[in-house]
N, C-alpha and C positions, 0 to 999 in steps of 0.2 A: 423678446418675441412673445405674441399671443399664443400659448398652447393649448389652452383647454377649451373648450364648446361657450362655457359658461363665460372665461371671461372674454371670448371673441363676441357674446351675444352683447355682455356691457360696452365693452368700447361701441359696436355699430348703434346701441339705443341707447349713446348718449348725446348724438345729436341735437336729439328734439326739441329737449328746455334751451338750444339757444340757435335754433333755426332761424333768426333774425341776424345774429354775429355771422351766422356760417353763411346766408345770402350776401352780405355785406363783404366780407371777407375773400371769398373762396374765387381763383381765376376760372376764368372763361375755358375753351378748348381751342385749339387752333385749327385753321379751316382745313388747312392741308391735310390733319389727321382725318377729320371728317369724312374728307375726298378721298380718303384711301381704303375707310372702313365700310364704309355704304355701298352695297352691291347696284352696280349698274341698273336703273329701272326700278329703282326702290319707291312706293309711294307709300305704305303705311310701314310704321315703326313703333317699338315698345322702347320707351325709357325705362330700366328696370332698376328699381333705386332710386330714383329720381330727387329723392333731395328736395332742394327748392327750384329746381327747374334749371340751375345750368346749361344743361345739355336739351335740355327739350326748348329752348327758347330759340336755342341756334340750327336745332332742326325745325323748328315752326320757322322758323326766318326763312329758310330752303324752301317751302313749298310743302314739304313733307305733313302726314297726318298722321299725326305722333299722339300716342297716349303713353301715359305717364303711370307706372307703379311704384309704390313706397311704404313702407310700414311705419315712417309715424306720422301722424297727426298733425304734429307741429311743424313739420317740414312741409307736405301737402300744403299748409294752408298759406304760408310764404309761397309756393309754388301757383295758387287757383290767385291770389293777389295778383302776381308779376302774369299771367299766363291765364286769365278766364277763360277762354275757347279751348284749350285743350283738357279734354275727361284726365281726372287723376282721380284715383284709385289706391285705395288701402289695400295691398298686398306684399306677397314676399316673392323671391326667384323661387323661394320652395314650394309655393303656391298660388301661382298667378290667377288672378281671377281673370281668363279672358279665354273666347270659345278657340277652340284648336283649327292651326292654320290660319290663323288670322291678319299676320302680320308679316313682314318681304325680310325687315331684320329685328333684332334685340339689341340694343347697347344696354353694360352695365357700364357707370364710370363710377370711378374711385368706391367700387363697391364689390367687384369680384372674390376679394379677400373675406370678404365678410359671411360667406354664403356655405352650405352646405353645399358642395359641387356633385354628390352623388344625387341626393333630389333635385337642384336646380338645373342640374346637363338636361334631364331628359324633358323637364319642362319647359324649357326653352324650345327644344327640338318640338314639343305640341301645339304651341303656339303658332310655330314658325309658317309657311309654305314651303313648297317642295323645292328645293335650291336655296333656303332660306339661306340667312348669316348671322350667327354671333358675334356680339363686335366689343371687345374688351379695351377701354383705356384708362390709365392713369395719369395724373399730373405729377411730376415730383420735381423739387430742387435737383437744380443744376451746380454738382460740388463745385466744379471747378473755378468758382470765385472765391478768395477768401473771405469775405463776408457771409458768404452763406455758408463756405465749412464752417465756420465759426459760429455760426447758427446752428446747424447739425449738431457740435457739439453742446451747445447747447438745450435744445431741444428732441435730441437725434433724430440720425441718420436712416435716410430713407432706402431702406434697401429695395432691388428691383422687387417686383411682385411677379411669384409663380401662378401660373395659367394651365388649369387641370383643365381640358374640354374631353376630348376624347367622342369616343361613339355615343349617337350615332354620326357626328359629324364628321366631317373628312381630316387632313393633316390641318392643321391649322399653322400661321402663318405669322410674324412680327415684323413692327418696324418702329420707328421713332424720329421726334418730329421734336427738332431746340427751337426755342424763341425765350421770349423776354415779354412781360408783364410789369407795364408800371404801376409803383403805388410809393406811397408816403409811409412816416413813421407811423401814424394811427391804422392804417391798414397792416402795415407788418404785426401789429402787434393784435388785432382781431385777427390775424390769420393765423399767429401761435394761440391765438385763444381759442380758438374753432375745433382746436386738433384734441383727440378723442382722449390720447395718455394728459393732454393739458387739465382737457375737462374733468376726469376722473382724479386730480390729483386733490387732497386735502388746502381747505384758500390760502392756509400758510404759504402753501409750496408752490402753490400756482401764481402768488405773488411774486413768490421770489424767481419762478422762470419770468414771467414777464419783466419784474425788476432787470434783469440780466438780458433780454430781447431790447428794453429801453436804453441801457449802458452800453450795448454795441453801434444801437444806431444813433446815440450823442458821439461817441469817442471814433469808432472804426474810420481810416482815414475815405474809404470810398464812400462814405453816408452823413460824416458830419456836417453839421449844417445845411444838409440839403432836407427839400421838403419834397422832393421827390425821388426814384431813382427804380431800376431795372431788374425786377430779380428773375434772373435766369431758370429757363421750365424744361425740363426732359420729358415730351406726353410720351408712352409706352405704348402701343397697341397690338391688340392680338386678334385675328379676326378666323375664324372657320364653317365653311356651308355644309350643309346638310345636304345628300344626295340630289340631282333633280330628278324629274320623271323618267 
């Protein structure tokens, strides 16, 4: 577990030197989540975190007028690639550059962990409109396959993620959404490279995780010799509105 400020700041900025792996790598979200997060009548939205555009690509496919924030560089620029029309923006949840009330929701994905939730609660809630929603999700492996426990134990185990919002928004609210993402053995293994404890490890050690990612998918009886196959996704979501008028 990440305990201190310091090394939560490393794992989230070490993305950026391989925001190209993590584009490549990293699954999609599944619409049903979407459909469950997004307050009815939503037309502008903040991707906060935004990554390389994951989630803003599939609210730009909606209709939606989505801008994009993120504090690296590297990631943005995978993001203004894949996504020209949408403004992306160098910022943090701790300090959004964007004028107050300006937007119907917030999503953070696979990035609520990462954030100071004493400064980022109330700045979401400035941004927002009145009835706004913050809309939290993650993507995690789905244990219940032995191939991906076996993954877990190798790379671990993803535990659920806690969700501080609190005031000024109202109770907030979960659900989750299983499916399955396909990919091949060179994607599984950009996608254990993507992962922040992978990236910070010494290239000895990161070898040899990957070494061990490549030995399950030649040997494990549900992936040998296939060049494709199904890995099972738990998305998590938490959503909470802010007062209306």
């Amino acid at each position: 577990m990440i305990r201190s400020m310091t090394d939560r700041q490393a794992h989230a900025n070490s993305f950026g030197p391989v925001a190209d792996l993590y584009e490549r790598a990293r699954p999609p979200y599944p619409a049903e989540a979407l459909d469950w997060l997004l307050p009815a009548g939503a037309t502008r939205v903040l991707d906060l975190g935004a990554g390389t555009g994951k989630l803003a690509r599939q609210l730009h496919t909606r209709g939606l007028d989505v801008t994009a924030v993120e504090p690296s560089e590297g990631m943005l620029g995978q993001l203004r690639r894949v996504l020209p029309g949408v403004p992306a923006i160098i910022g943090t949840a701790e300090s959004v550059p964007m004028a107050d009330h300006t937007v119907d929701a917030v999503l953070v994905a696979q990035a609520w962990h990462w954030v100071d939730t004493e400064r980022a609660v109330p700045e979401a809630a400035r941004v927002l409109t009145r009835g706004g929603r913050l809309c939290l999700l993650w993507n995690q492996r789905d244990q219940r396959r032995d191939w991906v426990r076996r993954l877990g134990e190798i790379i671990g185990v993803e535990t659920p993620p806690t969700a501080d919002i609190g005031a000024p928004f109202g109770p907030a609210t979960t659900a989750e959404f299983r499916w399955t993402h396909r990919i091949g053995p060179d994607e599984l293994l950009d996608l254990v490279a993507s992962r922040s404890s992978v990236i910070l490890l010494r290239p000895d050690e990161r070898a040899a995780v990957l070494g061990q990612v490549r030995q399950l998918a030649a040997t494990h009886p549900e992936l040998v010799g296939r060049t494709s196959f199904d890995l099972p996704y738990v998305t998590r979501c938490v959503r909470a509105d802010l007062p209306g008028a």
